[in-house]
C-alpha positions in Angstrom: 10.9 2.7 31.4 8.8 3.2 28.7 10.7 4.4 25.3 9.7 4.4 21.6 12.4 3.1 18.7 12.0 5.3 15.6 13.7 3.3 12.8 15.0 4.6 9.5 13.6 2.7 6.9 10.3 3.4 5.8 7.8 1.0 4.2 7.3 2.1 0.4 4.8 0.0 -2.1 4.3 2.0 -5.5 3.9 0.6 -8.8 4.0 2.2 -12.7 0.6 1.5 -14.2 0.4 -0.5 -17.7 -1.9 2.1 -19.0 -2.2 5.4 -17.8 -4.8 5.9 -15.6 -7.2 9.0 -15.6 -9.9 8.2 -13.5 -9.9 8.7 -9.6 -11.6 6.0 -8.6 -8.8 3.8 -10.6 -6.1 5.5 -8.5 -8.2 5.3 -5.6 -8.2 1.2 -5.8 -4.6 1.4 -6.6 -3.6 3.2 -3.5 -6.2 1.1 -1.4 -4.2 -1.9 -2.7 -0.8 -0.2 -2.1 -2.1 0.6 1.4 -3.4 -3.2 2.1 0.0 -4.7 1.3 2.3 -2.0 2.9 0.2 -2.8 6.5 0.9 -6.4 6.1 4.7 -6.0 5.7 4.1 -3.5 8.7 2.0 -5.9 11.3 4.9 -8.9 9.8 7.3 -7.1 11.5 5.2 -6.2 14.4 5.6 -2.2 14.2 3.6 0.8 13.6 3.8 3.5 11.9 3.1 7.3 12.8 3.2 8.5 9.1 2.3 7.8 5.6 3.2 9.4 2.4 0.9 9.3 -0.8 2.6 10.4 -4.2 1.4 10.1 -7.9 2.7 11.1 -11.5 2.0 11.3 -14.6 4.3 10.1 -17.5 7.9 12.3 -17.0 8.6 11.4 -20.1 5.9 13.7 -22.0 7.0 16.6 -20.1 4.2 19.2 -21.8 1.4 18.0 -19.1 4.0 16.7 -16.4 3.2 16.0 -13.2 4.1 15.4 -9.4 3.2 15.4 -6.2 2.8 13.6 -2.7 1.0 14.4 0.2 2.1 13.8 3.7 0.1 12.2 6.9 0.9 12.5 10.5 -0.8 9.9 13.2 -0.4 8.6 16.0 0.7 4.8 16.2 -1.1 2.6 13.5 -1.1 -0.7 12.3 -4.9 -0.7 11.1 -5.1 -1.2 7.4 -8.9 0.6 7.1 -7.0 3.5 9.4 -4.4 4.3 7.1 -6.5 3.3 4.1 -8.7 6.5 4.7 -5.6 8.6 5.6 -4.1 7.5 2.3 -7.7 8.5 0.2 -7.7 11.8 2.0 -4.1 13.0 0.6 -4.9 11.5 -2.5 -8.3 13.9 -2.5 -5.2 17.0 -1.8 -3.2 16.4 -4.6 -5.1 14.8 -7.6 -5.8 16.8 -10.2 -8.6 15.7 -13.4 -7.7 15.3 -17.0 -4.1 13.8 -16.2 -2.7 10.6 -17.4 -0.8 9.0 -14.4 1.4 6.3 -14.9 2.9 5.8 -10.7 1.2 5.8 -7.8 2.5 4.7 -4.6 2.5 4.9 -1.0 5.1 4.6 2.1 4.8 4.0 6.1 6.6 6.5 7.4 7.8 7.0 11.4 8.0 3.8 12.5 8.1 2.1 15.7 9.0 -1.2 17.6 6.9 -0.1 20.8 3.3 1.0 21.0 2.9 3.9 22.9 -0.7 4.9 23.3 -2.3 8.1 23.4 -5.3 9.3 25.7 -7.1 11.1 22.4 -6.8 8.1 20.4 -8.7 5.3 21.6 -7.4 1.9 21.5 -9.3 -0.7 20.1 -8.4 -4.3 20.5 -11.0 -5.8 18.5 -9.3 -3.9 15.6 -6.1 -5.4 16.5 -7.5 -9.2 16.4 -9.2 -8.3 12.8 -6.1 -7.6 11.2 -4.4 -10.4 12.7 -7.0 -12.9 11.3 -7.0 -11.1 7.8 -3.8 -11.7 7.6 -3.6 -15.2 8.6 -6.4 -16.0 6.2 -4.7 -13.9 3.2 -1.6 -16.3 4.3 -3.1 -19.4 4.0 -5.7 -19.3 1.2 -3.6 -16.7 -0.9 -3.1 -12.9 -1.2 -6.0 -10.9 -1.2 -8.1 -13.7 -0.6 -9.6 -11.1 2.0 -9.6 -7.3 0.9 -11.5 -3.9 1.4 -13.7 -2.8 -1.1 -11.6 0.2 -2.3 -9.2 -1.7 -3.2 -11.3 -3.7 -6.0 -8.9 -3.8 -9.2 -10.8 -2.5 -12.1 -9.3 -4.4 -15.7 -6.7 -1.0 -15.8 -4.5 -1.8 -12.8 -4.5 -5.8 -13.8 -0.5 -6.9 -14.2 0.7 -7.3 -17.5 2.1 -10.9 -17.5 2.3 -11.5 -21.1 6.6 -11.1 -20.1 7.0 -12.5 -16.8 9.7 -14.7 -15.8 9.4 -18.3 -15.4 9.8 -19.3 -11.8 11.9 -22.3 -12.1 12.7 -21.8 -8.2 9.8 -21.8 -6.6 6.8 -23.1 -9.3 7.3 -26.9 -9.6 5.6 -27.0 -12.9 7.7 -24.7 -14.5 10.7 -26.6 -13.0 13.3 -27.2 -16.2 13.9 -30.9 -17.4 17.6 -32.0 -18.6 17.1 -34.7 -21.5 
């Protein structure tokens, strides 16, 4: 008996942006990156998805040029990250509009499943299969985004402020606190 497991919770990565960012291209590597991380949570827990969701905003706090949208992707079973990466670039091509300032952007796996279940009018491509596992295993053990896609290249505007982060006494043994 062949069956397919739809479970409920979706796989979402978004971020708020430390400057505004106006150009597409900008938003275009921020949802490539978005994309790139949400697949390896995805192929982690060995599922696929048969949706994904692409929204953006501007600043909802300067409510004169406000504004909203998402755009939503239906597939058939994927785990590939260039797959969904072009899926996410197209509704991001629907719903961006020039001359905004937008301060989120995010994306989220949508429709996913525990079971593969093929269709005849998508092909099935192992090959693609064994390249995302070994992206993954290298991102693992040489650090994240050791390997990446080229949309995904960070220009200086999506950096991470870290001039306020946290000190990871935890899991960092150098910033590990010292009783005198």
């Amino acid at each position: 008996m062949n069956y397919t497991i739809f479970l409920t919770e979706p796989i979402g990565v978004s971020r708020s942006f430390r400057t505004p960012l106006r150009k597409y291209v900008d938003l275009e590597a921020a949802l490539s990156s978005f994309v790139e991380r949400a697949c390896e949570k995805l192929r982690g827990d060995n599922l696929r998805a048969t949706g994904l969701v692409v929204s953006i905003r501007t600043n909802p706090f300067v409510p004169t040029n406000y504004y909203s949208n998402s755009y939503t992707l239906t597939f058939s079973n994927s785990k590939s990250t260039p797959e969904m990466i072009r899926y996410a670039l197209f509704g991001l091509k629907k719903i961006f509009k020039p001359d905004r300032d937008y301060k989120k952007a995010g994306v989220m796996l949508i429709g996913l499943t525990s079971q593969t279940q093929m269709s005849f009018l998508t092909p099935h491509h192992p090959k693609t299969e064994i390249l995302m596992k070994s992206i993954d295993q290298l991102n693992r053990k040489y650090g994240s985004r050791t390997l990446l896609y080229a949309s995904s290249l960070q220009s200086h505007a999506l950096k991470s402020y870290r001039k306020m982060l946290s000190q990871r006494y935890t899991t960092c043994w150098h910033e590990l606190r010292t009783v005198t």
